[in-house]
KOLSE-285060 format. One record per residue (C-alpha): residue in one letter; x, y, z. Coordinates in pm, 1 decimal, padded with zeros to 6 digits, always signed. Last residue first. Layout:
# KOLSE-285060
<A <X Y Z>>;
...
# end
This chain:
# KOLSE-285060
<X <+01111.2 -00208.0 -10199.0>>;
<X <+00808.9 -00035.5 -10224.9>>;
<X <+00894.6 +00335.8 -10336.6>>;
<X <+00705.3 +00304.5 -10709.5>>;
<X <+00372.6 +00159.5 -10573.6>>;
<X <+00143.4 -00138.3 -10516.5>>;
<X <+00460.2 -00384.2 -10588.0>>;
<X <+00358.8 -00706.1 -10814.4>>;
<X <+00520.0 -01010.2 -10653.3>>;
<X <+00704.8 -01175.1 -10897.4>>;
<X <+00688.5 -01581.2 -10886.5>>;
<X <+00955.1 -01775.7 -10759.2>>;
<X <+00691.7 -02061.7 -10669.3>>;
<X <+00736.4 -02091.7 -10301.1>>;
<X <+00964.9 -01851.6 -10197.7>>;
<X <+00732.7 -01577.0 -10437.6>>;
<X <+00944.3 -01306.5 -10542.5>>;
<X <+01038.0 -00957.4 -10455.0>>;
<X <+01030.0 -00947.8 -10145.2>>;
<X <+00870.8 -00665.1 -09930.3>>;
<X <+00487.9 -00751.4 -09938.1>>;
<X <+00564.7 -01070.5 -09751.5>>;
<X <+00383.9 -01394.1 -09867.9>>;
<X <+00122.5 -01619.6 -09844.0>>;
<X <+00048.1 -01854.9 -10094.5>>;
<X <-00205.0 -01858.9 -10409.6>>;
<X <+00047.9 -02030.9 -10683.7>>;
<X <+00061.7 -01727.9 -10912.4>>;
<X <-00071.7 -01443.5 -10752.1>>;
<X <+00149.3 -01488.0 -10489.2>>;
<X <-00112.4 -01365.3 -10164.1>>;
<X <+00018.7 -01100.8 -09982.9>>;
<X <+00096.0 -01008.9 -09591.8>>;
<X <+00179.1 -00686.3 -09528.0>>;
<X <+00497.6 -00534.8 -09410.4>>;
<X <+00398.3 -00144.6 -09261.9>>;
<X <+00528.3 +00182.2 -09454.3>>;
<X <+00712.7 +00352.1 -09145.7>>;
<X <+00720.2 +00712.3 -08978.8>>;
<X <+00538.0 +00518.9 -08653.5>>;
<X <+00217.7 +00637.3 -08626.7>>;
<X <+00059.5 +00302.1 -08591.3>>;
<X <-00320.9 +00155.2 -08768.8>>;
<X <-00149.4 +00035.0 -09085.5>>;
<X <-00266.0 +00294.9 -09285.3>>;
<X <-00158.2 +00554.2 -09036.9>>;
<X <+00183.7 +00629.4 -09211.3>>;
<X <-00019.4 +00702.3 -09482.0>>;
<X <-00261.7 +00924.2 -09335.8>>;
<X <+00007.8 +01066.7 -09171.8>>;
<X <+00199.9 +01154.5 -09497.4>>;
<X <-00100.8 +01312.5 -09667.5>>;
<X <-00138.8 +01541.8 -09336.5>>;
<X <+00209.2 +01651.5 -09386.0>>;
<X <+00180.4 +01708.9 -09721.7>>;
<X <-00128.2 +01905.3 -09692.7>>;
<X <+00022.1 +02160.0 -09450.9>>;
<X <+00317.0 +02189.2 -09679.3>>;
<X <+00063.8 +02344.4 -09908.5>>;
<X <-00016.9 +02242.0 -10271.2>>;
<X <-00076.8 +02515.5 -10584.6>>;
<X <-00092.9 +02216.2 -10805.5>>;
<X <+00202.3 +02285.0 -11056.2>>;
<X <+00452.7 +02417.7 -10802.1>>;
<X <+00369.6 +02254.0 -10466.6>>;
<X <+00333.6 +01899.8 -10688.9>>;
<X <+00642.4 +01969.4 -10906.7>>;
<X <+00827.3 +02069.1 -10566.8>>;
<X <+00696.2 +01777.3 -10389.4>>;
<X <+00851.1 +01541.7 -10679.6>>;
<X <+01209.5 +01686.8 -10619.2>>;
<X <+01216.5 +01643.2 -10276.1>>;
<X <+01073.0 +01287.1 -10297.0>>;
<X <+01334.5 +01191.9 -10571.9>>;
<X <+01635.8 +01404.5 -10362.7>>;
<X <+01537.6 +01207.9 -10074.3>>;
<X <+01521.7 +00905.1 -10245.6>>;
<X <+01878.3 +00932.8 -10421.1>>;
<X <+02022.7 +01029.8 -10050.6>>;
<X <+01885.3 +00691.9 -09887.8>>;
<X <+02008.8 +00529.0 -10182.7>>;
<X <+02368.3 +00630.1 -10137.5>>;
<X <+02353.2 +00601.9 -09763.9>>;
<X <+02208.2 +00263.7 -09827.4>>;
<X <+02496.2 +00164.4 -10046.8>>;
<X <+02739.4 +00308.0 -09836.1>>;
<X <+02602.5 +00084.1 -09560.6>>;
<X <+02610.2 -00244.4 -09759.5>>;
<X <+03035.5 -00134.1 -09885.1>>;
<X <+03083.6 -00117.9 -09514.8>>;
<X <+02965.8 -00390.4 -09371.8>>;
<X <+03121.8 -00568.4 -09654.9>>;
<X <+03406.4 -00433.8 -09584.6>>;
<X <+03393.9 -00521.6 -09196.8>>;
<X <+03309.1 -00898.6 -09319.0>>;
<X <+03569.4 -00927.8 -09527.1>>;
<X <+03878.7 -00769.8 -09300.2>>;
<X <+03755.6 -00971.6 -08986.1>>;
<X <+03764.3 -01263.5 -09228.2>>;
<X <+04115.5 -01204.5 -09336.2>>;
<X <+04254.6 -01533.7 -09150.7>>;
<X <+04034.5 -01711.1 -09346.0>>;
<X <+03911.3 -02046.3 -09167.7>>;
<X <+03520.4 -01946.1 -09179.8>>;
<X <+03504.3 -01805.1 -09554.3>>;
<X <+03331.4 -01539.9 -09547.1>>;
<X <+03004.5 -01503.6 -09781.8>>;
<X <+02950.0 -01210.4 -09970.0>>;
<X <+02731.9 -00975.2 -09856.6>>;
<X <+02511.8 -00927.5 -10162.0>>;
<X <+02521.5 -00611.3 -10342.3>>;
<X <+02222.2 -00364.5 -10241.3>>;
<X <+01960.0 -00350.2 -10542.4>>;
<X <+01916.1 +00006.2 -10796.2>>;
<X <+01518.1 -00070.0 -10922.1>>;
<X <+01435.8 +00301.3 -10861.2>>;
<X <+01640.9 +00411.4 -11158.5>>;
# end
């Protein structure tokens, strides 16, 4: 459910004459797809704020503050999770909290939580 991935762009081929056509579908096919998941986490966070307001007796007031401290973690108030840096836990190496594997080893990267991507 929350593991849905983006299609590739495929490549164009440089000497195509449909080229233009390629790369504006793919363009558009990548931005549907974000629309689409965009809409599936909205309707994921909506529907797991209700459980919480319903079952816990939770204010909107506490939401809000819940989602500044998080946005805050990384010291800016900027309505975004920040990148962090990682160490594989296979081969020891930096890397980016946001892939998925290790560039070095292709080991997975463990996420913290359900929405990292």
């Amino acid at each position: 459910m929350f593991q849905d991935r983006l299609q590739k762009p495929a490549k164009p081929e440089a000497t195509s004459a449909g080229e233009g056509y390629t790369t504006a579908h793919t363009a558009q096919t990548t931005v549907e797809g974000l629309a689409q998941r965009f809409e599936r986490l909205s309707l994921v966070c909506q529907a797991l704020w209700e459980i919480l307001r319903d079952r816990h007796s939770m204010s909107e007031d506490e939401l809000k503050m819940k989602v500044l401290e998080v946005d805050l973690r990384d010291g800016t108030t900027d309505g975004k999770m920040a990148t962090e840096v990682l160490l594989c836990p296979s081969c020891g190496n930096k890397t980016n909290s946001k892939r998925s594997v290790c560039i070095i080893c292709g080991a997975q990267i463990p996420k913290r939580h359900v929405f990292e991507i």
